[in-house]
N, C-alpha and C positions, 0 to 999 in steps of 0.2 A: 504494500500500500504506500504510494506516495505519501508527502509530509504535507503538501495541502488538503488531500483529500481526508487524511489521519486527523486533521485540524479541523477541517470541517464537521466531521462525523463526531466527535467530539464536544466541539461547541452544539450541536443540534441533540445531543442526547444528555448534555447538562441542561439547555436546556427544559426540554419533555421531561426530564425530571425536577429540575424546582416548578416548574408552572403543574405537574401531575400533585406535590407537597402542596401547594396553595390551595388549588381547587379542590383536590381531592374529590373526582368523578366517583358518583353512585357511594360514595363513605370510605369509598376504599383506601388501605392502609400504603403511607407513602411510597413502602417496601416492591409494592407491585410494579412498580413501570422502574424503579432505581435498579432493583436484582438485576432485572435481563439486562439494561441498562449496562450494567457492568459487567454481563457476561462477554456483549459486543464487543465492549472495547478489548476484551482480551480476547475472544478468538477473532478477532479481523487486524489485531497485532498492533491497534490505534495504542494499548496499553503493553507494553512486553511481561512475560509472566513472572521474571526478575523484579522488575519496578512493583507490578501489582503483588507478589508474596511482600514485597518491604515495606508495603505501604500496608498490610493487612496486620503485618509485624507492630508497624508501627502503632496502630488504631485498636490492636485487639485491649492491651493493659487497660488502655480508654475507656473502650464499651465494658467491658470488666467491672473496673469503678463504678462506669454512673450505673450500671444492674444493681450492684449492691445499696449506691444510694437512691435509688428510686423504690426500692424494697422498704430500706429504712423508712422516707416520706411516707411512703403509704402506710404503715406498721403506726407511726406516730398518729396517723390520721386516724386507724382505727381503734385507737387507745382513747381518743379522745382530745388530741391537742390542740386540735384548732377550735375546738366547740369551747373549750374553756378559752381559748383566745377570744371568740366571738364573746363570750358574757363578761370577761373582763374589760372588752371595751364599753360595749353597751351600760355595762355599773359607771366605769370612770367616766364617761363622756358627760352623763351629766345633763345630756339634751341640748350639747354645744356642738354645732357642728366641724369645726374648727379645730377643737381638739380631738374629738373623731379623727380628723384629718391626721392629726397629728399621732395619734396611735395606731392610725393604719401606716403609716411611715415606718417607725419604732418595725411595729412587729414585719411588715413584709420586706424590711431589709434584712432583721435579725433571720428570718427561717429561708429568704433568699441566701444570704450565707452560709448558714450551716445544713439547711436539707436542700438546696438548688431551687433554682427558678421554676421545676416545673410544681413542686409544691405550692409556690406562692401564687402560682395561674393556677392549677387543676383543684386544690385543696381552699385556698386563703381567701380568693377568690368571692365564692360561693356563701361564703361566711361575713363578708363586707355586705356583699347584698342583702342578707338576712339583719345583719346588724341596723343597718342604715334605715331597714323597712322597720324596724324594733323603736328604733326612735325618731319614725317620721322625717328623716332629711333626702336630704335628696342623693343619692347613691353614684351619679356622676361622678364629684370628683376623688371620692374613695375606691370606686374602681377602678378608674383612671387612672390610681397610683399603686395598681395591684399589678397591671402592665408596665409602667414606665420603671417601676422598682425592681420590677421580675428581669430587667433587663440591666439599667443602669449600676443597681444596686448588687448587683453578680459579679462585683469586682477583688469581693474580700480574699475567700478563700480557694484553693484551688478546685473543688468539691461545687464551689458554687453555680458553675455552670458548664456544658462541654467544652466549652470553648476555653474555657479557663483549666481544663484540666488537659487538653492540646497544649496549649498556653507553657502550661507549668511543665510539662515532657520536654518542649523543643527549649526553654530556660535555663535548665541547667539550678537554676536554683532551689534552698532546702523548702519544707514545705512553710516553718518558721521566718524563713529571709521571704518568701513569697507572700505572706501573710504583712509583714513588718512593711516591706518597700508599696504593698498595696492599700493598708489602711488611712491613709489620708488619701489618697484619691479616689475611695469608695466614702468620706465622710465629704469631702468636697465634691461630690459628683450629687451624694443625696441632698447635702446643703440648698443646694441650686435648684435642682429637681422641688423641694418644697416649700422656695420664696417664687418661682414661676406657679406653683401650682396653688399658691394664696393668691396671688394675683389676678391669674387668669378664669378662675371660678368663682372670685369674689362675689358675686348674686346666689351661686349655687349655694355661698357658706356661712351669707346674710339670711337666709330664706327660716335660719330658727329650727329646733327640733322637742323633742320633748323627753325628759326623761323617763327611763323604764319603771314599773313599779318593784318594788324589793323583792327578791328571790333567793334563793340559795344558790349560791355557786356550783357549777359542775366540780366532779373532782378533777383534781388536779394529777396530771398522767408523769408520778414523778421516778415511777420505773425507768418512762419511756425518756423523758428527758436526763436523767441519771444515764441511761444506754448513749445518748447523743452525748453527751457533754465525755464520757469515757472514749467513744468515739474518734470525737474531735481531738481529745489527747495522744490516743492514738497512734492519728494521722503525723504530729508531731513528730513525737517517740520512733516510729515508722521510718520515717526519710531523715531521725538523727543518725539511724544502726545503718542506711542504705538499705533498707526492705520495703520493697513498693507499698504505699499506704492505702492498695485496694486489699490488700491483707486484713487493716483495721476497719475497713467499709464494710469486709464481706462479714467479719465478725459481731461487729455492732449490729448487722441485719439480723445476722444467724441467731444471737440470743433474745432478739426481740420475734423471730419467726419460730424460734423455740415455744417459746414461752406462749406464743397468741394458739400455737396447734395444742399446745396442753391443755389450754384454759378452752379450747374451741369457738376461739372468736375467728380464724383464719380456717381457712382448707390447703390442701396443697396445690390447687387450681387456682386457689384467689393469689396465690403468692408467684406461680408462674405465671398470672396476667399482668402482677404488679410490674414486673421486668420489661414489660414493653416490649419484647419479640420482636414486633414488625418495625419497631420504632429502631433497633437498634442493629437490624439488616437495612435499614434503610440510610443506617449512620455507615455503616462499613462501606455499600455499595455506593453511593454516594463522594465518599473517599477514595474509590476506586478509578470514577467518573473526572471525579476533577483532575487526579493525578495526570489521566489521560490527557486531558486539559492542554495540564503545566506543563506538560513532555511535549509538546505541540505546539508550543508558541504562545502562551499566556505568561508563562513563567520568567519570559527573556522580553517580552513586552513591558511586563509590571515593574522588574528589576531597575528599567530607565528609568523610571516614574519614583521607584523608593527613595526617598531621601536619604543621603549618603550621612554617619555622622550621628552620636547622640545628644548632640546638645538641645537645650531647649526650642529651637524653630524647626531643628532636624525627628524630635519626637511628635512636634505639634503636625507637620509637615506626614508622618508615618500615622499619626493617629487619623489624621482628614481622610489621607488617600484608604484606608479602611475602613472607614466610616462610609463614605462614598458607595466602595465598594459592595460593602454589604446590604446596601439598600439596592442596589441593584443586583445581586446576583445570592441575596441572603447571609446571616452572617457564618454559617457553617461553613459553608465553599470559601469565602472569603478568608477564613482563616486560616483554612487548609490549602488556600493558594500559596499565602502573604507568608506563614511561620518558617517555612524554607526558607525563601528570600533575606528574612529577619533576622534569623537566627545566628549566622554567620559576623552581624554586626555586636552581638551580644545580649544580655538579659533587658537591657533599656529597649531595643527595640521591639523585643517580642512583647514585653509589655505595653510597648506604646499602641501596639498595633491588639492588644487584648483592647484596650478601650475604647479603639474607634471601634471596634466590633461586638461590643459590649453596650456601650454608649448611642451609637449611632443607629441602630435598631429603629427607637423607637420615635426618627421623622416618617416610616411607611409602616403599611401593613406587612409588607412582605421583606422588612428587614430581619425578623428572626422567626422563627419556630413557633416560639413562645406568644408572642406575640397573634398569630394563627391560632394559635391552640387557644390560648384568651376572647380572641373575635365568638371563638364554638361556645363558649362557656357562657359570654354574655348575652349570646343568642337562645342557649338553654334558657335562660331566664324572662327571654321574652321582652328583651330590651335589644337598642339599634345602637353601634356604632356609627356617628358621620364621619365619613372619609374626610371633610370640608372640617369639621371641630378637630379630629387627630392629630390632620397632617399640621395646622395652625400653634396645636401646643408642642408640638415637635419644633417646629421653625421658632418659638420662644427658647424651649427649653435644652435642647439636643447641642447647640453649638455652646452654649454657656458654661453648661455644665460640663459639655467635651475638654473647651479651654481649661474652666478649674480643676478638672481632675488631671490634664497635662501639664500645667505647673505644679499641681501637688506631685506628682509622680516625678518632676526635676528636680524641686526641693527634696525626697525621701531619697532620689538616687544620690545627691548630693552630702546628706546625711547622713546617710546608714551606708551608700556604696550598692552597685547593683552585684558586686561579685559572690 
């Protein structure tokens, strides 16, 4: 096969496969048009079967991980975590909406952090709604920041999002130094994130609410939060000894899936749906897609484009062009183009280029996943996203907070050292 026609074939079935993720024809799971998708490219040779084993190599410890934490999310869920998250907002808020605001912040950055973004859309999500309906306000702009947190706010730990866990593989850094070099520009990226979004819903969070009447509190699931916080140490401990920290992911799952099949709140059905399956053939095959891609002339096009150098306009400059990126071509693919490219210049780069693909998400719909998955969720409910209200608090909020989390990220590199 020729190199244009390898090029071509490539670009056309990356493609059919992020427009088959958006649409999603007749419900079907993304997996279905990404698999064959990547069988193409390897028997028509667009992919060699060298590059595709290495690239399989490299993506399996990945999908690995997020199995084990998407097991966890769901485990915490059926303990009951989010339901007491729900009734402690609704007691503290008080029937302000405002501070609602302000506790759906709190919580959907903390359990974005530590259980991932798809927690904070499939689980946290559903529970703002309910909340909001609990004391009469209006449920705009606190779902609103169940997406733009699910995405922005995914900058803490490596665990927190896929992209962050690509991120932290091509880094070279411990899971501690990754943790330390990222927490100010996940506290300046939410900073931002929640003076645009008192602003620009101002009416929604004038409109008044009313407090709940007095109840008992849900229990408190301090098994399941004991299991996460063990977890989270873990991961640490983990990448001090040099032992992959999906060891401590799969562990933390395992004695919480232990424990839910004893007590028979789980089956062993409900625990292999939690894993997402199709979701995570559709991460590899995809993986597969793009490499083909970058073997083909994506790779040595973007490379022009990367800015050379980490200093602070050369990080801003890495962060925009993947930020860009990922609203056009999604941010999965996007990272999996860019962290090659990046990698070579050092840990500042791969991080610069986490947060335009973290960050930059959420000026479109079809910037991330999550985002997609979010749109399903608030349709379950019986409520509309405007494409026109979206894209408007994106164009406020997305370059602002891009900015402050790229000088928080050159201030931390300056401080701590990205080595």
């Amino acid at each position: 096969m020729s190199a244009a026609v390898a090029e071509a074939l490539s670009v056309t079935l990356l493609a059919a496969v992020l427009v088959s993720a958006v649409v999603r024809p007749w419900g079907l799971p993304e997996a279905v048009v990404a698999v064959p998708a990547a069988g193409v490219v390897v028997a028509t040779g667009a992919l060699s079967l060298d590059h595709a084993a290495d690239e399989a190599a490299r993506l399996g410890p990945v999908v690995g991980f997020l199995t084990a934490v998407l097991v966890l999310a769901r485990l915490c869920g059926d303990d009951g975590l989010f339901e007491a998250c729900g009734a402690w907002m609704a007691r503290t808020a008080a029937g302000r909406p405002r501070r609602l605001l302000a506790q759906v912040f709190v919580l959907a950055s903390a359990i974005t952090a530590v259980l991932s973004l798809d927690a904070t859309v499939v689980l946290l999500t559903p529970v703002v709604f309910a909340t909001a309906a609990r004391l009469g306000a209006r449920p705009r702009p606190h779902v609103y920041a169940c997406t733009h947190l699910s995405n922005a706010a995914s900058l803490l730990l490596p665990v927190s999002n896929l992209t962050n866990l690509l991120a932290f593989a091509a880094s070279g850094l411990s899971f501690t130094r990754f943790a330390a070099l990222m927490a100010l520009p996940w506290l300046a990226a939410i900073a931002v994130e929640y003076a645009v979004f008192r602003r620009f819903f101002a009416v929604d969070l004038d409109a008044g609410a009313t407090a709940p009447a007095a109840a008992a509190p849900p229990r408190l699931p301090v098994f399941a939060l004991a299991t996460v916080a063990c977890t989270l140490a873990g991961f640490a401990v983990a990448s001090a000894l040099g032992v992959d920290p999906a060891w401590a992911a799969c562990a933390g799952a395992a004695v919480l899936a232990a424990r839910a099949l004893i007590r028979r709140r789980t089956t062993p059905a409900a625990l292999v749906r939690a894993t997402a399956l199709p979701f995570l053939a559709f991460v590899l095959a995809l993986g597969l897609v793009v490499r083909a891609v970058v073997d083909n002339g994506l790779g040595t096009a973007l490379g022009r484009l990367l800015p050379e150098g980490t200093g602070l306009l050369a990080l801003l400059g890495t962060a925009a062009l993947a930020a860009v990126l990922a609203n056009m071509i999604n941010n999965l693919p996007a990272v999996l183009v860019l962290l090659p490219l990046a990698a070579p210049s050092g840990s500042a780069a791969v991080l610069a280029v986490l947060l335009g693909v973290n960050i930059g998400p959420n000026l479109t719909y079809t910037g991330s996943l999550a985002t997609l998955l979010w749109r399903r969720v608030v349709h379950a409910h019986d409520a509309e996203v405007e494409l026109k209200e979206f894209t408007r608090l994106g164009v406020y909020a997305v370059p602002a907070s891009l900015g402050a989390a790229v000088l928080a990220l050159w201030v931390s590199l300056t401080v701590i050292g990205g080595g």
